[in-house]
C-alpha positions in Angstrom: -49.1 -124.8 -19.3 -48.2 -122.8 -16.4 -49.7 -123.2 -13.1 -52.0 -125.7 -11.6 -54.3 -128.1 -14.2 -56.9 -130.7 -14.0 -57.2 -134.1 -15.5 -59.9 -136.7 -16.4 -58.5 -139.8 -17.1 -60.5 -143.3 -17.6 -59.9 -145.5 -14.1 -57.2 -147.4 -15.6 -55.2 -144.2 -16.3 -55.9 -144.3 -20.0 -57.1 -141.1 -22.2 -55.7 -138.2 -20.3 -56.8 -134.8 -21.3 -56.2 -131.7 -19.2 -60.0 -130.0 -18.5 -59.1 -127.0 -16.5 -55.7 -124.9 -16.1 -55.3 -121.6 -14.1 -52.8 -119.3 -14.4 -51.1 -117.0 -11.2 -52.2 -115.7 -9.2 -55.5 -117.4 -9.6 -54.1 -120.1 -9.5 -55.7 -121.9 -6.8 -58.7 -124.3 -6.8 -59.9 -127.7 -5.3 -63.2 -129.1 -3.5 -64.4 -130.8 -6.9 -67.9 -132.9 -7.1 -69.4 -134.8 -10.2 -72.4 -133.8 -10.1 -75.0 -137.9 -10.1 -75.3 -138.1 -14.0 -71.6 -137.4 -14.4 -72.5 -134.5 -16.9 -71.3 -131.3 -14.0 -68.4 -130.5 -11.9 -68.7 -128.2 -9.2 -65.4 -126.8 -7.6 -63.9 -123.7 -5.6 -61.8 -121.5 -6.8 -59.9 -118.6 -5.2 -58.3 -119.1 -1.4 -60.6 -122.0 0.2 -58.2 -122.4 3.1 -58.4 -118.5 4.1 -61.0 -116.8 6.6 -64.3 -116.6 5.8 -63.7 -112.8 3.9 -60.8 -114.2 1.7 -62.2 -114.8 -1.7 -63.3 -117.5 -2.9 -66.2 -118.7 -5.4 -68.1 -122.0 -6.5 -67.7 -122.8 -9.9 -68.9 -125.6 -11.9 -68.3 -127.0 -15.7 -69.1 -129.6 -17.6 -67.4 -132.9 -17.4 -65.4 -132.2 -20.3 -64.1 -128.5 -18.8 -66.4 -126.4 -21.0 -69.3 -124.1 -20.1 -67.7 -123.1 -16.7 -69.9 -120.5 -14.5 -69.6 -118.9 -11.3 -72.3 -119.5 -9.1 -71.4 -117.4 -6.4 -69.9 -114.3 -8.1 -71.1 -111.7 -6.0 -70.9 -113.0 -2.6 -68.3 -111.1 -0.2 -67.2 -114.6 1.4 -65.3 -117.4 1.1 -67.6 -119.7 -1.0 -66.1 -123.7 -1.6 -66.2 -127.2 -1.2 -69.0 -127.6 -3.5 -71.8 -131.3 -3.3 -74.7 -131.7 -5.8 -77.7 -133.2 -4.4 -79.1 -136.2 -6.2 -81.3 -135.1 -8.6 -78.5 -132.2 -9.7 -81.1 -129.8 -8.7 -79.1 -128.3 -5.9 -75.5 -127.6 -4.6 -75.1 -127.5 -0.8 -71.3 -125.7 -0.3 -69.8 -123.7 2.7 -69.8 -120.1 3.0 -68.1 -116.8 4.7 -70.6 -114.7 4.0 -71.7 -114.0 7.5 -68.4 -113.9 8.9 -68.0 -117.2 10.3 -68.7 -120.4 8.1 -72.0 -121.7 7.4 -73.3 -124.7 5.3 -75.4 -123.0 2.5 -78.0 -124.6 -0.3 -78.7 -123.0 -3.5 -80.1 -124.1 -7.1 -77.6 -125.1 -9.4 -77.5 -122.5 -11.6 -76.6 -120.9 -8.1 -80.0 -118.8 -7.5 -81.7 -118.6 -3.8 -78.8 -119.4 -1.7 -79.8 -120.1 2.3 -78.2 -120.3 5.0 -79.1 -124.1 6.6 -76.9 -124.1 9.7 -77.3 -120.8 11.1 -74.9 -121.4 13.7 -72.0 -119.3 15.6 -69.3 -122.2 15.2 -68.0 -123.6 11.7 -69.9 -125.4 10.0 -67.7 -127.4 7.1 -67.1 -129.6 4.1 -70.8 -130.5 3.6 -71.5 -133.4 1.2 -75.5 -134.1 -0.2 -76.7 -137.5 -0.1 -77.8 -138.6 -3.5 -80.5 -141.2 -2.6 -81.9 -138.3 -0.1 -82.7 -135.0 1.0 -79.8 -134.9 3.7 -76.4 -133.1 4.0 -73.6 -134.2 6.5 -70.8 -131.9 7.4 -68.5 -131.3 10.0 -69.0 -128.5 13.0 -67.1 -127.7 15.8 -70.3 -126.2 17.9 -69.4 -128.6 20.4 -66.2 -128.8 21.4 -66.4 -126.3 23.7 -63.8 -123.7 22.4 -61.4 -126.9 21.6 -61.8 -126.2 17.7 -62.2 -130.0 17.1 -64.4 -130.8 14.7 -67.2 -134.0 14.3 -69.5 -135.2 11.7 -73.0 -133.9 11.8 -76.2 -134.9 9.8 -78.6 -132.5 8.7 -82.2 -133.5 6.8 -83.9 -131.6 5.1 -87.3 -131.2 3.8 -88.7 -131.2 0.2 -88.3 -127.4 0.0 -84.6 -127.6 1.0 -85.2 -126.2 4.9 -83.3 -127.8 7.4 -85.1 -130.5 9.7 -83.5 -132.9 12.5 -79.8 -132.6 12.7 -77.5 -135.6 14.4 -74.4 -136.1 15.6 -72.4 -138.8 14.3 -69.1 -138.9 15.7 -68.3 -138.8 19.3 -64.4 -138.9 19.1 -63.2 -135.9 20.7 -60.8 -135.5 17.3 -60.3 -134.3 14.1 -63.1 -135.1 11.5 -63.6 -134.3 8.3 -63.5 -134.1 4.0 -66.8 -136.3 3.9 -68.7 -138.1 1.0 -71.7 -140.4 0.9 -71.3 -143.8 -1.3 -73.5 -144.0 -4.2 -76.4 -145.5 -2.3 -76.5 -143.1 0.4 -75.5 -145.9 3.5 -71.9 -145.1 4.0 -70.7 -141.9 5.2 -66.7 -141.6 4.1 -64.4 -139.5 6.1 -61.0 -138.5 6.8 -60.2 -139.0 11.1 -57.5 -139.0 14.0 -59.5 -141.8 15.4 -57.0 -144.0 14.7 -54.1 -142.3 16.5 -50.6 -142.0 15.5 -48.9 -145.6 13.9 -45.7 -144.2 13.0 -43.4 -141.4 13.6 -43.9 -138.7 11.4 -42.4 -138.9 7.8 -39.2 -136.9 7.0 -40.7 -134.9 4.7 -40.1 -131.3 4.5 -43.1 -128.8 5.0 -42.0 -127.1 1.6 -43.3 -129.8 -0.3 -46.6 -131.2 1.4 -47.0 -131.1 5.3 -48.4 -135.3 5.8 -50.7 -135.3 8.6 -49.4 -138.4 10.6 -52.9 -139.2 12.0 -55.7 -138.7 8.9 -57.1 -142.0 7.7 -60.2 -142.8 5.7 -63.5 -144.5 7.9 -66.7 -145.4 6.9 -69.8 -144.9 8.8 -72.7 -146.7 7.8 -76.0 -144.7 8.1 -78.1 -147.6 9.0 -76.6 -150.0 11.2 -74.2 -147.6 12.8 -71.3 -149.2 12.2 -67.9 -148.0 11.8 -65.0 -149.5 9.3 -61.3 -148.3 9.1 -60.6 -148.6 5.6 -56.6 -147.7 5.4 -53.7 -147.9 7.9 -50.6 -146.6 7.2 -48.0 -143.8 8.4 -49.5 -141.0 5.8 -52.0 -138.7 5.3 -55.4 -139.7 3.7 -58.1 -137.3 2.4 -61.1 -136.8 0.4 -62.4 -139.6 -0.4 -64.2 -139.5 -3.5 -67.1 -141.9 -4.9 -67.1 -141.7 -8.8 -69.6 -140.9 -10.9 -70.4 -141.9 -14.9 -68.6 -140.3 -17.1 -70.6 -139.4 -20.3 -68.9 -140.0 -23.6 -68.1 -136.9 -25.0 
């Protein structure tokens, strides 16, 4: 069908059925998260790369593409990059609404949204642990004007208000598309922390613009250390942990 679709697929490529297909000029979504039990997917749809008054919603579905809601239908911001907490209780996501971007928590039927970073600079790409109550996400409050962004870690407490917030990174560069690993002690992200190990592919913009300098790290919450986990010439982003998949 025309425009953009999504596919679920087993991991070995087998029983591929398109879930979700938009048509122009709606035809734009990405920022998807299983929700822990594999039963939800929660994704953005309308212009996610815009400012924070372009139009964009969080959505979510069932696994299998059916029962999809918005959950942010009457906010005046650019709603996306959606993260169910562990429980499926909650989805933190990142928000426009208040003119710059924030990190935001709501239920998951999308009821009693807050505002949990309540800061001037932009707050972005959150992700929820799913052992705990904590959401990292990447700001660039302190790069001094620079617009560079690090990872940040935010707890919460049980009634979903913001606690202790630490910085993780200390890089000085780009940071971000994060996810936790299923048992909450490894933080995955895209980085320039690696610097440049090629020249920049031939590749016309037209088709995709490779970003010479994102690779995937892993930061583990406990010990503090820090793995590089590829190396190559080409751009790497979101990093994804899977989920079960229910049989339908």
């Amino acid at each position: 069908p025309p425009g953009p679709n999504l596919y679920l697929s087993r991991i070995d490529g087998s029983g591929v059925a398109s879930i979700l297909q938009m048509d122009p000029p709606q035809a734009i979504f990405m920022g998807f998260s299983w929700s822990k039990d594999g039963l939800w997917v929660a994704y953005t749809k309308g212009n996610h790369f815009s400012g924070p008054s372009a139009e964009a919603d969080v959505w979510k579905m069932t696994g299998t593409g059916n029962d999809r809601i918005n959950l942010t239908p009457d906010s005046p911001g650019n709603d996306g990059f959606p993260s169910f907490s562990g429980d499926g209780k909650h989805i933190v996501f990142r928000s426009g609404r208040t003119g710059d971007f924030e990190i935001f928590l709501m239920n998951s039927d999308g009821s009693s949204p807050r505002n949990l970073s309540e800061h001037p600079a932009n707050d972005i790409f959150p992700a929820f642990s799913p052992v705990k109550d904590q959401v990292a996400f990447v700001s660039d409050r302190d790069s001094l004007g620079s617009r560079i962004y690090e990872v940040y870690l935010m707890d919460l407490d049980k009634n979903g208000e913001p606690m202790a917030l630490k910085r993780i990174t200390h890089n000085e560069v780009q940071e971000g598309h994060l996810e936790f690993s299923l048992d909450g002690q490894w933080l995955f992200y895209t980085t320039e922390q690696g610097g440049i190990c090629d020249e920049e592919p031939m590749v016309k913009a037209i088709i995709f613009a490779p970003q010479m300098y994102g690779e995937i790290y892993a930061y583990n919450l406990i010990s503090g250390q820090t793995l590089r986990l590829t190396h190559n010439k080409w751009e790497e982003g979101f990093p994804s942990v899977g989920a079960p998949i229910p049989n339908p």
